[in-house]
Backbone and ligand atoms as CSV (ligand in chain L), in Angstrom:
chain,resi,resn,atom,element,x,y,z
A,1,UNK,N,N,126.341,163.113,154.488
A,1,UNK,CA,C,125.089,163.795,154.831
A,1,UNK,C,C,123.944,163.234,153.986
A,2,UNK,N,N,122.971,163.128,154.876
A,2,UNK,CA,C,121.644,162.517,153.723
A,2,UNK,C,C,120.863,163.268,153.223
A,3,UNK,N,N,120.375,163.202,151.761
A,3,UNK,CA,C,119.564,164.094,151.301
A,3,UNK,C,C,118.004,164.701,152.032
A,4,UNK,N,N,117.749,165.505,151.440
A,4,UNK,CA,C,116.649,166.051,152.229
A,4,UNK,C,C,115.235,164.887,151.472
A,5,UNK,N,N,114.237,164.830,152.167
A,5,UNK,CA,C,113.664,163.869,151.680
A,5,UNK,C,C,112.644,164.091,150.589
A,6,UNK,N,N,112.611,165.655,150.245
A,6,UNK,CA,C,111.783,166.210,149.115
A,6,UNK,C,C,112.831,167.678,148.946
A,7,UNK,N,N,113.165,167.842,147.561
A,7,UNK,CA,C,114.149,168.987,147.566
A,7,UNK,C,C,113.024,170.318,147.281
A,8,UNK,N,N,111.723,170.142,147.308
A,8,UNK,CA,C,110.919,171.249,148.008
A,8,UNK,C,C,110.439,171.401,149.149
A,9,UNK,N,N,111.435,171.235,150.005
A,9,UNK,CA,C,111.407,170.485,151.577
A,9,UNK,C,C,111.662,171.897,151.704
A,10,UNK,N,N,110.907,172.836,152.459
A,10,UNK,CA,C,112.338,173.864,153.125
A,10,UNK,C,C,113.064,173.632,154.365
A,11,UNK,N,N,113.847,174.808,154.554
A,11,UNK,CA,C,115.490,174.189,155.116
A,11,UNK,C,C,114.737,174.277,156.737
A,12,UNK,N,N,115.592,173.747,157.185
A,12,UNK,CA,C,115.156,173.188,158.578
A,12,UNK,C,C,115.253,174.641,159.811
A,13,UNK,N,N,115.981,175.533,159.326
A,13,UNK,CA,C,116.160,176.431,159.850
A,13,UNK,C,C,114.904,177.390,159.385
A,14,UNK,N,N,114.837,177.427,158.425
A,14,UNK,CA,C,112.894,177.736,158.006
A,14,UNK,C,C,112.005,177.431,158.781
A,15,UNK,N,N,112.299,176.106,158.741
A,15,UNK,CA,C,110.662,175.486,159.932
A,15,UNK,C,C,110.776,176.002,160.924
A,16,UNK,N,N,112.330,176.206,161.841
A,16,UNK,CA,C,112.517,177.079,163.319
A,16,UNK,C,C,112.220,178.081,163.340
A,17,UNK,N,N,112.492,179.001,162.286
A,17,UNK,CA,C,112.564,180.070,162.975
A,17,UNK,C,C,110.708,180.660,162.253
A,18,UNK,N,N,110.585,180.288,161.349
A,18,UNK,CA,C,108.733,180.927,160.454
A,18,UNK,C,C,107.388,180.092,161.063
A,19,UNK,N,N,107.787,178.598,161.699
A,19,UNK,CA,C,106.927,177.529,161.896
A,19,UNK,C,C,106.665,177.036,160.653
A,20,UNK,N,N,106.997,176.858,159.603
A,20,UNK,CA,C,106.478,176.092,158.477
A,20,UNK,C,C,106.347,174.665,159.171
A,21,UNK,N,N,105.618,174.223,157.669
A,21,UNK,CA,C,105.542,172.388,157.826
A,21,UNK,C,C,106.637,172.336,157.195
A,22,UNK,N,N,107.020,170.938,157.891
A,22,UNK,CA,C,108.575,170.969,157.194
A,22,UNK,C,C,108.191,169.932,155.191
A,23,UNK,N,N,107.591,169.507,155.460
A,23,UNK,CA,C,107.423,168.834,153.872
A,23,UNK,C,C,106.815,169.850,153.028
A,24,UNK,N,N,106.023,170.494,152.909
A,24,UNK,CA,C,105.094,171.619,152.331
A,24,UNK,C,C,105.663,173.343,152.109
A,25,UNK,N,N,106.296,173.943,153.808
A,25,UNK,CA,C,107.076,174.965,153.711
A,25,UNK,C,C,105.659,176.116,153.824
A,26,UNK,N,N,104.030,175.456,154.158
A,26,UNK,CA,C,103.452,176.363,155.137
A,26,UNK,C,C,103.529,176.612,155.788
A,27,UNK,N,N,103.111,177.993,156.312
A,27,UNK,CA,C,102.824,178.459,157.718
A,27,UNK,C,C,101.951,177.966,158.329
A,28,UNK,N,N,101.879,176.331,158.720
A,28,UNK,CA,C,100.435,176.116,159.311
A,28,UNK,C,C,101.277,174.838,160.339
A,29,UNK,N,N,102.071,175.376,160.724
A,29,UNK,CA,C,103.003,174.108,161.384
A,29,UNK,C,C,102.807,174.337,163.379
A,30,UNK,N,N,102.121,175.445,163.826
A,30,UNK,CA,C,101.428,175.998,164.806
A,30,UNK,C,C,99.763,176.005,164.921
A,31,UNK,N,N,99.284,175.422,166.029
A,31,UNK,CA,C,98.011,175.712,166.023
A,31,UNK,C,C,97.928,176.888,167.240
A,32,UNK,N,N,98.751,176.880,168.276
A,32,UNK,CA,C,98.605,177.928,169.245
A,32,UNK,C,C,99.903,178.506,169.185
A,33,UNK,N,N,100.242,179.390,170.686
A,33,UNK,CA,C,101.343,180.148,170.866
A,33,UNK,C,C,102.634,179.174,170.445
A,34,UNK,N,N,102.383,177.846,171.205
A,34,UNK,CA,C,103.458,177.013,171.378
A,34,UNK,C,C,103.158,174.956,171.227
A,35,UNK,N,N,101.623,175.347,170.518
A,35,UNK,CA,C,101.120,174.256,170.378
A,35,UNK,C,C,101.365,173.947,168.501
A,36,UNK,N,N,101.609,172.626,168.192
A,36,UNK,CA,C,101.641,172.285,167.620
A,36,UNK,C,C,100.458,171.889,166.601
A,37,UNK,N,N,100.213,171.792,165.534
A,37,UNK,CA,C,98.853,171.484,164.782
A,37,UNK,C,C,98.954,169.945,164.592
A,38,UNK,N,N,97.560,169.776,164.414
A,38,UNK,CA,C,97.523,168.168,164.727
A,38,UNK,C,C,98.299,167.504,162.906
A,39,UNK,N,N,97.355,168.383,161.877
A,39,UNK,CA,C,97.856,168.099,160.532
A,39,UNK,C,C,98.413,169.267,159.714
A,40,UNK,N,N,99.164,169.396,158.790
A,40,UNK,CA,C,99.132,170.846,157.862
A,40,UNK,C,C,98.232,170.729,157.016
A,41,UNK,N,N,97.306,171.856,157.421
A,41,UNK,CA,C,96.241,172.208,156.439
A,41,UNK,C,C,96.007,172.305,154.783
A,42,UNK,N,N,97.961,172.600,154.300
A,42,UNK,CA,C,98.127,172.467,153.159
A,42,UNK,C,C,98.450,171.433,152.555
A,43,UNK,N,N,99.366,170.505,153.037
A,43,UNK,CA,C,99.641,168.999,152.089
A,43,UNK,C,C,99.110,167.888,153.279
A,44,UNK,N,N,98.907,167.980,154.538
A,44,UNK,CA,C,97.870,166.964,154.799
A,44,UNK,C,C,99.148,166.344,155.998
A,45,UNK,N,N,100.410,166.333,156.168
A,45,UNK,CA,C,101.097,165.684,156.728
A,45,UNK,C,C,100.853,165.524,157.933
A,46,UNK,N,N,100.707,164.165,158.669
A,46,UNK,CA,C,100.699,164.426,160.142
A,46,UNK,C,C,101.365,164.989,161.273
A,47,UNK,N,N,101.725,165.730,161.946
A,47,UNK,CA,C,101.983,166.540,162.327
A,47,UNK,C,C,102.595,165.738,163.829
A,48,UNK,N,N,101.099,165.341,163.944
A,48,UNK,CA,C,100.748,164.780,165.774
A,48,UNK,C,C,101.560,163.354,165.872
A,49,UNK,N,N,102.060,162.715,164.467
A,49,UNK,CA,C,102.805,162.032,164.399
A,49,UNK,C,C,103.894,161.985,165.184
A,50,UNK,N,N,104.348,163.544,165.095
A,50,UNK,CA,C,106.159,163.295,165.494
A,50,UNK,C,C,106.192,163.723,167.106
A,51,UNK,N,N,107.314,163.746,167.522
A,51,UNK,CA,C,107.244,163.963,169.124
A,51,UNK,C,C,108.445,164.242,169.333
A,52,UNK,N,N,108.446,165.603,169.904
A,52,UNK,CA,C,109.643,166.381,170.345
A,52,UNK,C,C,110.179,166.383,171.735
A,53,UNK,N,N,108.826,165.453,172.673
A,53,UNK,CA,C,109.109,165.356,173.722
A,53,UNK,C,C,109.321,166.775,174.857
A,54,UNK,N,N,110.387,166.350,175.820
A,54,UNK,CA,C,110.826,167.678,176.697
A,54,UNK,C,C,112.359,167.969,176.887
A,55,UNK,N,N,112.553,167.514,175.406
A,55,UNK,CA,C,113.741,167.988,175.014
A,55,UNK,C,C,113.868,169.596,175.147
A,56,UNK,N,N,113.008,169.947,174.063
A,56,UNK,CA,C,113.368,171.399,173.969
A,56,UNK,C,C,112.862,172.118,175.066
A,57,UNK,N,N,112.250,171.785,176.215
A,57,UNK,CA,C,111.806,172.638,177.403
A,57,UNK,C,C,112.913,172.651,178.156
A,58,UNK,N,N,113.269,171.679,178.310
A,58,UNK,CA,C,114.397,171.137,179.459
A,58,UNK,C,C,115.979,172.013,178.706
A,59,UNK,N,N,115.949,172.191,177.875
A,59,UNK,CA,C,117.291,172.593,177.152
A,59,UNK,C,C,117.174,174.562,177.462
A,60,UNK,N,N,115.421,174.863,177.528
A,60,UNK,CA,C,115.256,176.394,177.594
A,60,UNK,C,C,115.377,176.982,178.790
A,61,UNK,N,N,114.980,175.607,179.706
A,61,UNK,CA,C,115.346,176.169,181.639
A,61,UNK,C,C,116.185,176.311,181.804
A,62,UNK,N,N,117.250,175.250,181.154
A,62,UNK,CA,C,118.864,175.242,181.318
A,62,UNK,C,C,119.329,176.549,180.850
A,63,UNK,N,N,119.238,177.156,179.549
A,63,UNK,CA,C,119.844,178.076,178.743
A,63,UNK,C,C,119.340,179.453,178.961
A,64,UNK,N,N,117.844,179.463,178.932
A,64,UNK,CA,C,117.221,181.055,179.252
A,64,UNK,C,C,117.089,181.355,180.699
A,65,UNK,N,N,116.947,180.322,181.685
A,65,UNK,CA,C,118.103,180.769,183.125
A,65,UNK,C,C,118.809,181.120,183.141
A,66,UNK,N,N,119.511,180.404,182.556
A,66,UNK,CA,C,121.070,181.360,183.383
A,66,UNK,C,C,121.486,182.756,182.744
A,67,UNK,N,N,120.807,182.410,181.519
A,67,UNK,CA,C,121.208,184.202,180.696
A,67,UNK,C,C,120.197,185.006,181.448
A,68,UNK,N,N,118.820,184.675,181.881
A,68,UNK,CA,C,118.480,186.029,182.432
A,68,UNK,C,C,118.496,186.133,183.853
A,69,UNK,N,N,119.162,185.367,184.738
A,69,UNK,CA,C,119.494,184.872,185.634
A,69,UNK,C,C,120.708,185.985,185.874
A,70,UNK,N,N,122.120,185.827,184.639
A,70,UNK,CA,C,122.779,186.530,184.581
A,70,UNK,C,C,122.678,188.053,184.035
A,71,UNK,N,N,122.033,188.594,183.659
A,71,UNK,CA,C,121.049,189.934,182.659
A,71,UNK,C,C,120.724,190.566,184.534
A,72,UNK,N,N,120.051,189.938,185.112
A,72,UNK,CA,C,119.428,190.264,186.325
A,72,UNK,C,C,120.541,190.764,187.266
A,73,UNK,N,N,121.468,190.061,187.115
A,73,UNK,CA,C,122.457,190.277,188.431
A,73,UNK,C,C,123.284,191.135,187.979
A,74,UNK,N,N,123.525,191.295,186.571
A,74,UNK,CA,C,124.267,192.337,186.277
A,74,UNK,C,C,123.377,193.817,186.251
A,75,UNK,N,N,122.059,193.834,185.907
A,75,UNK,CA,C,121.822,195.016,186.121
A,75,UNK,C,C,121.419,195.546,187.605
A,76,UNK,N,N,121.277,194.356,189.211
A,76,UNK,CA,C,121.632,194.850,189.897
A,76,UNK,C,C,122.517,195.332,190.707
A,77,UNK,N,N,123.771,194.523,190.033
A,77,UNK,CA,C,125.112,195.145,190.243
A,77,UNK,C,C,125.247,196.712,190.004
A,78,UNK,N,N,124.762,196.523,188.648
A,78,UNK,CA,C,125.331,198.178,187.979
A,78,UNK,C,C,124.783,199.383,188.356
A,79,UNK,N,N,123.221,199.192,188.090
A,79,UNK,CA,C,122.084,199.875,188.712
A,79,UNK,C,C,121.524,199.932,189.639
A,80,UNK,N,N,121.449,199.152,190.583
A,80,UNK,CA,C,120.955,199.104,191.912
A,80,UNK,C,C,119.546,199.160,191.906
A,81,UNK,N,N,118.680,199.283,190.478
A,81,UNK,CA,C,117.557,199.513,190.240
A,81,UNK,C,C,116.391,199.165,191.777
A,82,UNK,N,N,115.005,199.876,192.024
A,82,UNK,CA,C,114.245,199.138,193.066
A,82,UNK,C,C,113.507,197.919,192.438
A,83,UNK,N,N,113.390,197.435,193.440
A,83,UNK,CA,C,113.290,196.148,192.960
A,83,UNK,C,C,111.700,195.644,191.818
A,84,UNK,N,N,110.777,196.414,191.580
A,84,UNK,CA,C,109.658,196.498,191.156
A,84,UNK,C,C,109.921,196.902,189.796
A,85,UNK,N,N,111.060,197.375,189.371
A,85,UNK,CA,C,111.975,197.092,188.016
A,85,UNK,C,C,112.136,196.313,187.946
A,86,UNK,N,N,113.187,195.236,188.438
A,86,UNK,CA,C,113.469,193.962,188.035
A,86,UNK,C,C,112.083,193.372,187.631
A,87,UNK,N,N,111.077,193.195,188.462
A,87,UNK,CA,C,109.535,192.614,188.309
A,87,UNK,C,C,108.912,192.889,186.867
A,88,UNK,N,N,109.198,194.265,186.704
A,88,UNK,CA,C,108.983,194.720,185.277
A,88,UNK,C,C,109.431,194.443,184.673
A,89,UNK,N,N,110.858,194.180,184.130
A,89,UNK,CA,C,111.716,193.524,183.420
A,89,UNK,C,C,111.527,192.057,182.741
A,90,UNK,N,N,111.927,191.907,184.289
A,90,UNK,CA,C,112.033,190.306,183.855
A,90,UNK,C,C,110.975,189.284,183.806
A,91,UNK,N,N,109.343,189.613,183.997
A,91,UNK,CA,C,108.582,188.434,184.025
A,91,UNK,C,C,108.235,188.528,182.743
A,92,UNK,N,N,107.940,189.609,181.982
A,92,UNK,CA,C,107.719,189.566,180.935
A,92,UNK,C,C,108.658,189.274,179.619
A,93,UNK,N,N,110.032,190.036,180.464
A,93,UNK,CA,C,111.239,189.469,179.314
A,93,UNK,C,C,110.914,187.736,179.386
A,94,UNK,N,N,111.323,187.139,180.393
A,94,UNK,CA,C,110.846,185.489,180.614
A,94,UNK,C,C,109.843,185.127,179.709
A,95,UNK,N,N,108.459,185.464,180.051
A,95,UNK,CA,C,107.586,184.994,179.472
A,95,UNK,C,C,107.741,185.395,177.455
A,96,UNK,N,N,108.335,185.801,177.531
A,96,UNK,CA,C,108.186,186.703,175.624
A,96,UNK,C,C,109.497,185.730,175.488
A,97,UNK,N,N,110.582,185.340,176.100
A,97,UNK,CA,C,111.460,184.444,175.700
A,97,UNK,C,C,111.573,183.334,175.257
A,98,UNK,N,N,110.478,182.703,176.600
A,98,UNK,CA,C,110.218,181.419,176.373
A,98,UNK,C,C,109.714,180.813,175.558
A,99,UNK,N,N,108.477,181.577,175.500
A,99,UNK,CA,C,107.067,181.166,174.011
A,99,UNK,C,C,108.254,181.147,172.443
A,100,UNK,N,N,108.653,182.340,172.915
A,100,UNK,CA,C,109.353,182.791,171.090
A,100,UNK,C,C,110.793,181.361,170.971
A,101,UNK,N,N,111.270,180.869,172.113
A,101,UNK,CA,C,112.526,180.011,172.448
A,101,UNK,C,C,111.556,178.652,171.860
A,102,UNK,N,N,110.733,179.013,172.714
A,102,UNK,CA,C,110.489,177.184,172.743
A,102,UNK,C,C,109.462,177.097,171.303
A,103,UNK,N,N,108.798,177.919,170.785
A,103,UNK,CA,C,108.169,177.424,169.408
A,103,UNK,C,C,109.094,177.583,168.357
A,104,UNK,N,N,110.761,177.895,168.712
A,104,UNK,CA,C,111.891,177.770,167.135
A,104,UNK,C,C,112.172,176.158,167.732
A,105,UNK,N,N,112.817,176.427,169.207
A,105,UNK,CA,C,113.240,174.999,169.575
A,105,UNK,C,C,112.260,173.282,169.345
A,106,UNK,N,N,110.973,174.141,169.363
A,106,UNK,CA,C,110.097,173.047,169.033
A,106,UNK,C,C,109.916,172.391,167.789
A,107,UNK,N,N,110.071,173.884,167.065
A,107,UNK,CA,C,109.788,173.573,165.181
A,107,UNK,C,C,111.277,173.506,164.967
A,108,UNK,N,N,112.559,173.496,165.377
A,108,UNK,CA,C,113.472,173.327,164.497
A,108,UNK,C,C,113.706,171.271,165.061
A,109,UNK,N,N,113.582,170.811,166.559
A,109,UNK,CA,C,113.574,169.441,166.137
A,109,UNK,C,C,112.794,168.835,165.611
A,110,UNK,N,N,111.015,169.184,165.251
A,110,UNK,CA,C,110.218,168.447,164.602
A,110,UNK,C,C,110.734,168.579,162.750
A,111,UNK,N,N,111.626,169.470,162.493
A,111,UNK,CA,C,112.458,169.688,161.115
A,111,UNK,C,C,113.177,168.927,161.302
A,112,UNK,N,N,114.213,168.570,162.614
A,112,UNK,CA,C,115.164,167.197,162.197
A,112,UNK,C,C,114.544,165.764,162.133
A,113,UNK,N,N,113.237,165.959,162.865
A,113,UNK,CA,C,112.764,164.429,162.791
A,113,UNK,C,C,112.568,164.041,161.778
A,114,UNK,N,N,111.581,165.454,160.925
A,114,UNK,CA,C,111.356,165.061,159.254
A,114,UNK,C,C,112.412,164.952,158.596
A,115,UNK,N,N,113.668,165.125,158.558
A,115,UNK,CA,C,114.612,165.397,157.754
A,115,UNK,C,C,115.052,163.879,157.709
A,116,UNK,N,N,115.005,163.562,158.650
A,116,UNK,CA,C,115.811,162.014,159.461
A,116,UNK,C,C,114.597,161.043,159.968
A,117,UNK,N,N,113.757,161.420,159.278
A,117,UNK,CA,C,112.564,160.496,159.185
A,117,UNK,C,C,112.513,159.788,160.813
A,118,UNK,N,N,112.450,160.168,161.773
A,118,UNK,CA,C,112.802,159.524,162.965
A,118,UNK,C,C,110.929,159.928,163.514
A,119,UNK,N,N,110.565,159.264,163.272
A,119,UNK,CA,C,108.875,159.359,163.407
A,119,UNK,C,C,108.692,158.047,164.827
A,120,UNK,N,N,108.609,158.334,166.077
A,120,UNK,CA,C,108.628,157.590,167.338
A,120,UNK,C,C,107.287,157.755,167.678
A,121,UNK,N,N,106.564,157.874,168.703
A,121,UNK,CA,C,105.713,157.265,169.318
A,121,UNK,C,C,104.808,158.293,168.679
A,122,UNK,N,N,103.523,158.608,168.684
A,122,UNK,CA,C,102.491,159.451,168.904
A,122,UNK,C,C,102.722,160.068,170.153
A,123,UNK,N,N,102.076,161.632,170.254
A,123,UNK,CA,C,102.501,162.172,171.220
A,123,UNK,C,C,101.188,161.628,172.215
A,124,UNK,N,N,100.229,160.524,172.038
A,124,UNK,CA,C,99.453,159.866,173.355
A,124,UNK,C,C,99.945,159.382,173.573
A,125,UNK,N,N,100.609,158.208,173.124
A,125,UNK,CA,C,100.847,156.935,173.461
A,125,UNK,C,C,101.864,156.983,174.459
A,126,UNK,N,N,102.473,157.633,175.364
A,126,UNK,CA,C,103.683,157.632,176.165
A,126,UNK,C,C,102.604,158.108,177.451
A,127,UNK,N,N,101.672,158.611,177.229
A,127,UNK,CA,C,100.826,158.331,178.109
A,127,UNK,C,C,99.995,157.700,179.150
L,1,ZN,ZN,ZN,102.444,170.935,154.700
C-alpha cells in the first residue's frame, strides 16, 4: 500500500463523506450542491485539476435504480398505496439521494485521485 502523500492528508473517507479538500482537510472541496470548487480556498490546491468524469453518475443510475426501483415495488406489493404516494415518495426520495450519492461518490474518487496522484486531463480539455 502507498503512503498517503501528506500524513495531514485526511482519510479519504473524510473527503466522501464531509467534502473536505483532500490535501488541506477543508470544507471548501464543494462550490454547489454537487459542483465541485475550482480551487480550495484554504491551501490553494487545484481542484479543477482532477476529473472524476461519469464514473460516479453512471455507477448511481446503476445502484440507486434498482434499490428504489425495488423500495417502490415492494411497497406496492404490500400497500397497494394510490398512486400520488408513490409520486410523493419517490421523486423526492430520488432527488435527496442522488445529490447526497453523487457529492460522497464524487468527493470520495477525487480522494483516490489525490491519494494516487492520478491527475488526467482538466475537466475542459475532453471537450
Ligand atoms: Zn485545501
Amino acid at each position: 500500500m502507498s503512503e498517503p502523500p501528506d500524513p495531514a492528508a485526511p482519510r479519504s473517507l473524510d473527503v466522501a463523506l464531509k467534502g473536505l479538500c483532500p490535501r488541506c482537510g477543508a470544507r471548501t472541496l464543494f462550490a454547489g450542491s454537487v459542483r465541485f470548487a475550482d480551487r480550495c480556498s484554504a491551501c490553494g490546491l487545484d481542484i479543477s485539476a482532477f476529473n472524476v468524469g461519469d464514473g460516479p453518475a453512471a455507477f448511481l443510475i446503476l445502484i440507486l435504480g434498482a434499490v428504489i426501483v425495488a423500495a417502490a415495488i415492494t411497497l406496492e406489493l404490500s400497500l397497494s398505496p394510490p398512486f400520488w404516494v408513490h409520486m410523493l415518495i419517490w421523486i423526492p426520495v430520488t432527488a435527496i439521494a442522488v445529490v447526497g450519492a453523487l457529492r460522497v461518490s464524487k468527493a470520495g474518487l477525487l480522494a483516490l485521485e489525490y491519494r494516487n496522484k492520478a491527475r488526467g486531463f482538466r475537466s475542459g480539455d475532453a471537450r
